[in-house]
C-alpha positions as CSV (number, residue, x, y, z in Angstrom):
1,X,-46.1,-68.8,-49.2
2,X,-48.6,-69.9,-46.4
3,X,-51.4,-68.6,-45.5
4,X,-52.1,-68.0,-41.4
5,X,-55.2,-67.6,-39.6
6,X,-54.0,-64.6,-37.3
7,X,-57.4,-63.3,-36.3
8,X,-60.6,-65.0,-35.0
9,X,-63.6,-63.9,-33.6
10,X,-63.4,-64.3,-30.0
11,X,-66.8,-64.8,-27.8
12,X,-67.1,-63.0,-24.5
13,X,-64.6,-63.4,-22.1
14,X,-64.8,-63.5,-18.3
15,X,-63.3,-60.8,-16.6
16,X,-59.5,-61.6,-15.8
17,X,-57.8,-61.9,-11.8
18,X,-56.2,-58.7,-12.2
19,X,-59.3,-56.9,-14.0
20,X,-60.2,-54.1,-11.9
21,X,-63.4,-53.2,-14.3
22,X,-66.6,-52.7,-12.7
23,X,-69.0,-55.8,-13.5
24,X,-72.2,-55.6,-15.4
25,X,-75.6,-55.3,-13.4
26,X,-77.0,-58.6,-13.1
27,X,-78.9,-60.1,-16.4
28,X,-76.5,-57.5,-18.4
29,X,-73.6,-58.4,-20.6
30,X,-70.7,-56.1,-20.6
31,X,-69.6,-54.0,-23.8
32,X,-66.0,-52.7,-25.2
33,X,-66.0,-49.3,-26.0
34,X,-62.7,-49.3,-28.4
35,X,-60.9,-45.9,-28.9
36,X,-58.5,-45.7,-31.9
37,X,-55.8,-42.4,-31.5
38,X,-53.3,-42.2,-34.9
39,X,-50.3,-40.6,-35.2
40,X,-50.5,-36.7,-36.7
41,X,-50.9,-36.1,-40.2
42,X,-51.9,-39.8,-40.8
43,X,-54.5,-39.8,-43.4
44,X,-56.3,-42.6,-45.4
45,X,-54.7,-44.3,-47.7
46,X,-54.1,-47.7,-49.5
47,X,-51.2,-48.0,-47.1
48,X,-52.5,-47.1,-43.9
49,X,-50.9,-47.1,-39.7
50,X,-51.5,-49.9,-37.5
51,X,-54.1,-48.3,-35.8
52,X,-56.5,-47.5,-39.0
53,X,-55.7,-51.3,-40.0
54,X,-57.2,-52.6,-36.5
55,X,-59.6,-50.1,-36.5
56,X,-60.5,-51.7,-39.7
57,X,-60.5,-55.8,-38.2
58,X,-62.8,-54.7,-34.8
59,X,-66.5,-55.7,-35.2
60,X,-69.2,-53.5,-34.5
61,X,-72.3,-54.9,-32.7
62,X,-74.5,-54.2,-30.2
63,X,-71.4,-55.1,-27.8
64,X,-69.0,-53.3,-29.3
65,X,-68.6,-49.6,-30.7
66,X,-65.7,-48.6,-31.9
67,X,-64.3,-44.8,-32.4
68,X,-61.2,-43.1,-34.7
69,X,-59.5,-40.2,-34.6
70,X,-56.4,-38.9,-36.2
71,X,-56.6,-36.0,-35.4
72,X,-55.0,-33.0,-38.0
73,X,-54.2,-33.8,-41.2
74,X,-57.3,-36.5,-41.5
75,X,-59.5,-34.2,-44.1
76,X,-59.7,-34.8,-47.5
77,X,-56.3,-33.2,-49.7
78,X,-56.9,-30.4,-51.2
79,X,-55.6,-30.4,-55.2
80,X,-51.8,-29.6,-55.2
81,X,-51.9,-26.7,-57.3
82,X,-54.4,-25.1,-54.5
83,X,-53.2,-22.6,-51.4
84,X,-55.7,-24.6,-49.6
85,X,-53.0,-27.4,-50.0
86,X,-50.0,-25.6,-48.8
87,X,-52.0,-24.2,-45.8
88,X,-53.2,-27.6,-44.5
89,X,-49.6,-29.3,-45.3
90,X,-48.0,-26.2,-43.1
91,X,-50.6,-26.0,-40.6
92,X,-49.7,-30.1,-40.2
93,X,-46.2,-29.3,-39.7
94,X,-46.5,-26.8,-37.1
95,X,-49.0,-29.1,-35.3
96,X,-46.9,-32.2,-35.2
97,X,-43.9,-29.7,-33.9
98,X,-45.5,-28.0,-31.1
99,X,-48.7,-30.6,-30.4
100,X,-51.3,-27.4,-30.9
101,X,-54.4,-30.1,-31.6
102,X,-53.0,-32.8,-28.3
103,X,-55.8,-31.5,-26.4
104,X,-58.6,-31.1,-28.9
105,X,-58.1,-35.0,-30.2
106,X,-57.7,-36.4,-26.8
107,X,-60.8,-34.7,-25.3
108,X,-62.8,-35.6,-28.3
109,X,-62.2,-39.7,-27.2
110,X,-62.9,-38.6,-23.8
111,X,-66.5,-37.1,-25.0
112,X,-67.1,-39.9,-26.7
113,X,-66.5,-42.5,-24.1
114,X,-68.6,-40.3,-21.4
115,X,-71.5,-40.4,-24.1
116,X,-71.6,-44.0,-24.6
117,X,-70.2,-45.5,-21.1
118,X,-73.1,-47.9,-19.3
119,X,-71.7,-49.6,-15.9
120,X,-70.0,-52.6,-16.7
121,X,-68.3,-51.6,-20.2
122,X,-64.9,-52.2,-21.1
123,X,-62.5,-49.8,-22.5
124,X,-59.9,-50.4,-25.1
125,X,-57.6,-47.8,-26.1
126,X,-55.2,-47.9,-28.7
127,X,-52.9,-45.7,-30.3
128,X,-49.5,-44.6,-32.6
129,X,-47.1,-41.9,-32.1
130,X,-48.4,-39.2,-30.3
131,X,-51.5,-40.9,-30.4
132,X,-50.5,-43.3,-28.5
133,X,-49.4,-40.6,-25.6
134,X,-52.9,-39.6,-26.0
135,X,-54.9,-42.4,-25.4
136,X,-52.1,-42.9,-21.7
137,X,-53.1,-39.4,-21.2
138,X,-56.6,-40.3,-21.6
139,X,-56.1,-43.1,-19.2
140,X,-54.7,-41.2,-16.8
141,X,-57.4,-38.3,-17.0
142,X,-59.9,-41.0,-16.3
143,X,-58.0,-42.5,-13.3
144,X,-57.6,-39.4,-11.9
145,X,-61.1,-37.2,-12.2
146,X,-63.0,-39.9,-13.4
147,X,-65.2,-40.1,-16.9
148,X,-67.8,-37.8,-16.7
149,X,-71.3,-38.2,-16.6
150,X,-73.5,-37.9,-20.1
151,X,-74.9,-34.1,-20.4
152,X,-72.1,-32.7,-18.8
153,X,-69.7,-32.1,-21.5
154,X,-69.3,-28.8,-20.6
155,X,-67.0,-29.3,-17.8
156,X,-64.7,-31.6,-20.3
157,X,-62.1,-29.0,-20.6
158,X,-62.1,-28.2,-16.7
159,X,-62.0,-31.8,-16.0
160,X,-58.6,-31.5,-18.2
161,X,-57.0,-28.7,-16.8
162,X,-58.0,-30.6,-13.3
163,X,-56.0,-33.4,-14.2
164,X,-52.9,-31.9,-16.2
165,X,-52.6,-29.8,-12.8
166,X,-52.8,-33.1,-10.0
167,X,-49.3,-32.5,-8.2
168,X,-49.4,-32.2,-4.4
169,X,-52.2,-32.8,-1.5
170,X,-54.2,-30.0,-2.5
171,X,-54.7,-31.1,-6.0
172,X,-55.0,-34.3,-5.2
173,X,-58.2,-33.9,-3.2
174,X,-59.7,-30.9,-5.9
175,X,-59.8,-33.8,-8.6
176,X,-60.9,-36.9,-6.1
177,X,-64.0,-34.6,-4.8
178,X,-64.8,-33.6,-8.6
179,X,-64.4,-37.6,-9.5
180,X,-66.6,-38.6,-6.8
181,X,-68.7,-35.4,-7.7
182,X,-69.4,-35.4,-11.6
183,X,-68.3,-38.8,-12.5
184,X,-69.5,-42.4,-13.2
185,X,-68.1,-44.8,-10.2
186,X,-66.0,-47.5,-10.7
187,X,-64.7,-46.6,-14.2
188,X,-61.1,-48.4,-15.1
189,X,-59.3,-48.9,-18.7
190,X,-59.7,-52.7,-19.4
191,X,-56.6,-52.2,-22.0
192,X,-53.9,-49.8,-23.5
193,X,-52.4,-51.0,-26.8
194,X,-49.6,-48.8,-28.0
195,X,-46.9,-48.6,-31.3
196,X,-44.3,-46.6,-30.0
197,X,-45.3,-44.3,-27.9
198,X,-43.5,-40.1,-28.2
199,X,-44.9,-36.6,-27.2
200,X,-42.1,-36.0,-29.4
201,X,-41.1,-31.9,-29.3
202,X,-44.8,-31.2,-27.9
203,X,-45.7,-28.7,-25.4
204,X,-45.6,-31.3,-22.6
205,X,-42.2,-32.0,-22.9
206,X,-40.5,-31.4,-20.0
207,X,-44.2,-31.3,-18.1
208,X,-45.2,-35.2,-17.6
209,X,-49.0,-35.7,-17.6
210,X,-50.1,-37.5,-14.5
211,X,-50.0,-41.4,-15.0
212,X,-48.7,-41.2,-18.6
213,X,-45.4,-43.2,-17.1
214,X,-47.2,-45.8,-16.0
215,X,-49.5,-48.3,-16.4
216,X,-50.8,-49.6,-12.2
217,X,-54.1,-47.9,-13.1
218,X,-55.3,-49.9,-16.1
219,X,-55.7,-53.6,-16.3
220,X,-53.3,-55.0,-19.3
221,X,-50.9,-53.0,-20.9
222,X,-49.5,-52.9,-24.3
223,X,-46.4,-51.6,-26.0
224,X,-44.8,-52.4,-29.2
225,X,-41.6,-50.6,-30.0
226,X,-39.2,-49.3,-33.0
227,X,-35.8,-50.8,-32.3
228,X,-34.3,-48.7,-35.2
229,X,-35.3,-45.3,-34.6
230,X,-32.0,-43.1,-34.8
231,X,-34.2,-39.4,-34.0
232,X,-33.5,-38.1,-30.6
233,X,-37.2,-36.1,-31.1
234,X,-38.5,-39.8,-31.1
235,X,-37.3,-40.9,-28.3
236,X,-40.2,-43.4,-27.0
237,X,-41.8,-42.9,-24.0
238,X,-41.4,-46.4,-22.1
239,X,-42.9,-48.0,-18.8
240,X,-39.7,-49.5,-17.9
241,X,-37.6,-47.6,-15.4
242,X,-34.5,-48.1,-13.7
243,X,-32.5,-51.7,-14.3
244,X,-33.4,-52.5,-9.8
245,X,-37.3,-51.8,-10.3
246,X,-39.6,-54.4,-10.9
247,X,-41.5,-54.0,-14.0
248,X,-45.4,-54.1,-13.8
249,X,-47.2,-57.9,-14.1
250,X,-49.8,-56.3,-16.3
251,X,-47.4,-55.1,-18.7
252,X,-45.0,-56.0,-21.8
253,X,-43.1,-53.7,-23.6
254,X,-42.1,-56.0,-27.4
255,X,-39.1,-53.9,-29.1
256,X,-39.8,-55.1,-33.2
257,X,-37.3,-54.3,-36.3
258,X,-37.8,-50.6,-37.8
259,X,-38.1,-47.3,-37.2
260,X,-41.1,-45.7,-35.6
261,X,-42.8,-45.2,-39.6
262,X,-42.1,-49.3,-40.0
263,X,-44.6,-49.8,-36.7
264,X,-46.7,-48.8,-38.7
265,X,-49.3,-50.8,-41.5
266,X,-49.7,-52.7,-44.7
267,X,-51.3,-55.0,-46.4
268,X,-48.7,-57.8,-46.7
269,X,-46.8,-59.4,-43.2
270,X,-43.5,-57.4,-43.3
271,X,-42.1,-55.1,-40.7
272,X,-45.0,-53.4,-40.3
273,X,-47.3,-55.9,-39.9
274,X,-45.6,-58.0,-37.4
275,X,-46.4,-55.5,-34.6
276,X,-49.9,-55.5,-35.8
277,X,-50.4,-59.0,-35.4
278,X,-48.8,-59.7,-32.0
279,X,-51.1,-56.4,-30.8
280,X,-54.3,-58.1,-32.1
281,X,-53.5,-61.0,-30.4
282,X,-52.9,-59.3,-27.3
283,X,-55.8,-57.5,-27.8
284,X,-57.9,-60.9,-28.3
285,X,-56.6,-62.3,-25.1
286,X,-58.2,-59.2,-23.3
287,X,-61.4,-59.5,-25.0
288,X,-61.5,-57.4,-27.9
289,X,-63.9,-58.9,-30.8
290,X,-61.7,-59.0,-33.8
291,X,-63.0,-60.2,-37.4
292,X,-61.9,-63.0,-39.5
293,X,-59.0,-62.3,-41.6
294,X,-55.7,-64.1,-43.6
295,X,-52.3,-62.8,-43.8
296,X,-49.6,-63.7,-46.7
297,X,-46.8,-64.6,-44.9
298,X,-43.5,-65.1,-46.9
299,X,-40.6,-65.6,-44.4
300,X,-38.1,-64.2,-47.0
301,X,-40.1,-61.1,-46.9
302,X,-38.9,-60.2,-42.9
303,X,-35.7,-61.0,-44.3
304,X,-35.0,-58.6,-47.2
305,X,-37.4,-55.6,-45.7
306,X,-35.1,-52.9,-44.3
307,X,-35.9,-50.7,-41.6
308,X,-36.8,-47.2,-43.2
309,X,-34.0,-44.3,-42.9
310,X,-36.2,-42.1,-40.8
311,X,-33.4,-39.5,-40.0
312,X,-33.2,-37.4,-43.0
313,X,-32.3,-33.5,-43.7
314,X,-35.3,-31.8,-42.3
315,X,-35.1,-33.4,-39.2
316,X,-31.0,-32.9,-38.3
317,X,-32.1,-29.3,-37.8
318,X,-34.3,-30.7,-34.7
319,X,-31.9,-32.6,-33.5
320,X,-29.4,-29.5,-32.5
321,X,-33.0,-28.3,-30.8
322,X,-32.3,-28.3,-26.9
323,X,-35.4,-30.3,-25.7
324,X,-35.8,-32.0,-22.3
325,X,-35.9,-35.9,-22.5
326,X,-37.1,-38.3,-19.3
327,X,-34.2,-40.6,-17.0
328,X,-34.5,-42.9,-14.5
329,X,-32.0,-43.7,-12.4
330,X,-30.8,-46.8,-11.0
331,X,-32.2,-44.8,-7.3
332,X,-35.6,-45.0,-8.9
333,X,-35.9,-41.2,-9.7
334,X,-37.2,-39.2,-12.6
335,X,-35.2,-36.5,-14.1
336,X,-34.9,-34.5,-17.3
337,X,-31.7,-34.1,-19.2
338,X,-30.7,-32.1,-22.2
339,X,-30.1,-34.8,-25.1
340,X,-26.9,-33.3,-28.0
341,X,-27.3,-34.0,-31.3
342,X,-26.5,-37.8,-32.7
C-alpha cells in the first residue's frame, strides 16, 4: 500500500489564454461560485457519488461558496414499514423515468448563482447522470439569456422557457435583448466537470436543449465516461461528433473502466475513485480550491474490481422502449434514430 497526495490546496490562479471570464474590478480578487448537480435518487450515504465526494474536498471561504443539489430522492427515508416509504421510492422512479423534477433542480442552481454572482467570479459546475445534463443545460441557459440580476427571480422560469425555445432568428434576438435587458454583462462558465453525462428517457429526448452538445461557450471542459455501460437508456451524451470534425481545444472527454454506477464514489481508490481523482485534478488546474486529503491506493485493487452489471431485469423492459437517441454523421449533421433492443 502507498499512500498519495492527490489533492492540495491550490492559491489563486491567473486567469488562463483561453478564459473568457470577466476580470475582477481593480483592487478585487475574483471568487468561484461551485455548483454540485447529482444524479436522481442519490442520497447520503457512507458510500456516496463523485459529486457529494467533491462537494465534500472544496473549501469554503470568503472566495469560495459552494452549492449541492440532488435533487429527488435527497430527503431523509422514511421507515420501511411506512407508506410514506413506498410513495417517495415510487415517486423516485417515475421521476428518474420521465425527468418531472429536471427543471425544478436546474433552476434552483440558476437562483442561486444569480443571488451570489459579483463581477469577476468564476463558475464551476459539476455534475453525474442527469445531473450532469443539468449543469450543460445550465450553461447553456446562461450563454444564451444570460444570469439574471439579484431581485429578479421572478422571471427565472421565463428566462427558461426563453432559452429551451432559442431556434431560429426570431428567438435568437427575443433572448439576446432579454440578456442584454435583465442580465449581469459579461457572465461566462469558467468550468464544466461531468461523470457521464445522460438525459436518459427524459422529456428532452428527442428535443436537444440549446448548447447542451457543446462546450465553445465555457472555458475548460470536463468529461469522464463509463466504458462499460451495456443500457441503451444510458447512452452518454458526448461532445465528440463525427470522426472529420475537429474536437474542441478546451475539451477532453476520459472514457474510465465501469459502468455509469462505477463513475461513481467511495472511500478507497478503485473504479470509482479514479474518475474522481483525475476530475479534481482537472478541476485544480482551473482554479478550484480543493482541501488536503490522502488516498489508499493498492494497485491490485484496479485489478480485481469488476465493472458492476448494470443491465438487470427491470431495465430490459426499457430497452424494447422506442426512444430517440442523437448521431452524427461523418457530413457533420445531427440526427435522431430509433435504437432496438441489445
Amino acid at each position: 500500500m502507498r499512500e498519495r497526495q492527490t489533492r492540495t490546496e491550490t492559491s489563486e490562479t491567473l486567469f488562463p489564454g483561453n478564459c473568457a471570464c470577466a476580470r475582477p474590478p481593480p483592487g478585487k480578487r475574483s471568487r468561484n461560485l461551485v455548483i454540485n448537480l447529482d444524479g436522481t435518487s442519490n442520497q447520503y450515504s457512507p458510500k456516496n457519488t463523485n459529486v457529494t465526494e467533491l462537494y465534500s474536498h472544496i473549501d469554503v471561504n470568503e472566495y469560495q461558496l459552494k452549492y449541492y443539489n440532488s435533487g429527488v430522492g435527497t430527503s431523509v427515508q422514511p421507515s420501511w414499514t411506512s407508506l410514506s416509504y413506498y410513495m417517495q421510492s415510487m415517486g423516485n422512479m417515475i421521476d428518474l423515468a420521465i425527468a418531472g423534477n429536471f427543471e425544478k433542480v436546474l433552476l434552483g442552481a440558476y437562483r442561486w448563482l444569480s443571488e451570489h454572482y459579483r463581477p469577476g467570479d468564476r463558475i464551476f459546475l459539476f455534475g453525474f447522470s442527469r445531473g450532469a445534463f443539468q449543469v450543460r443545460a445550465l450553461a447553456g441557459m446562461i450563454e444564451k439569456v444570460g444570469l439574471l440580476y439579484e431581485g429578479n427571480e421572478e422571471q427565472i422560469p421565463f428566462a427558461f422557457e426563453l432559452y429551451a425555445s432559442v431556434y431560429g432568428p426570431e428567438r435568437e434576438k427575443a433572448a439576446k435583448h432579454f440578456k442584454e435587458t435583465f442580465s449581469a454583462k459579461d457572465v461566462h462558465v469558467h468550468f464544466i466537470g461531468v461523470w457521464d453525462t445522460v438525459s436518459s428517457i427524459s422529456i428532452f429526448r428527442g428535443k436537444t436543449l440549446p448548447l447542451t452538445d457543446s462546450c465553445g461557450h465555457v472555458c475548460t471542459f470536463r468529461h469522464a465516461l463509463a466504458l462499460d455501460e451495456r443500457r441503451i437508456n444510458f447512452l452518454p451524451e458526448c461532445i465528440a461528433g463525427p470522426s472529420n470534425k475537429k474536437f474542441p481545444e478546451n475539451a477532453k472527454e476520459v472514457w474510465f473502466s465501469g459502468s455509469h454506477s462505477d463513475v461513481s464514489p467511495n472511500d478507497e481508490l478503485n473504479l470509482e475513485s479514479v474518475p474522481l481523482l483525475w476530475m479534481e485534478h482537472e478541476a485544480l488546474m482551473a482554479g478550484l480550491h480543493i482541501s488536503r486529503a490522502s488516498i489508499n491506493w493498492k494497485v491490485h485493487d484496479l485489478q480485481e474490481n469488476k465493472p458492476t452489471v448494470s443491465l438487470w431485469a427491470p431495465w430490459w423492459l426499457l430497452e424494447c422502449l422506442p426512444f430517440r437517441w442523437k448521431a452524427h454523421s461523418d457530413s457533420g449533421l445531427l440526427s435522431r434514430y430509433v435504437s432496438p433492443p441489445e
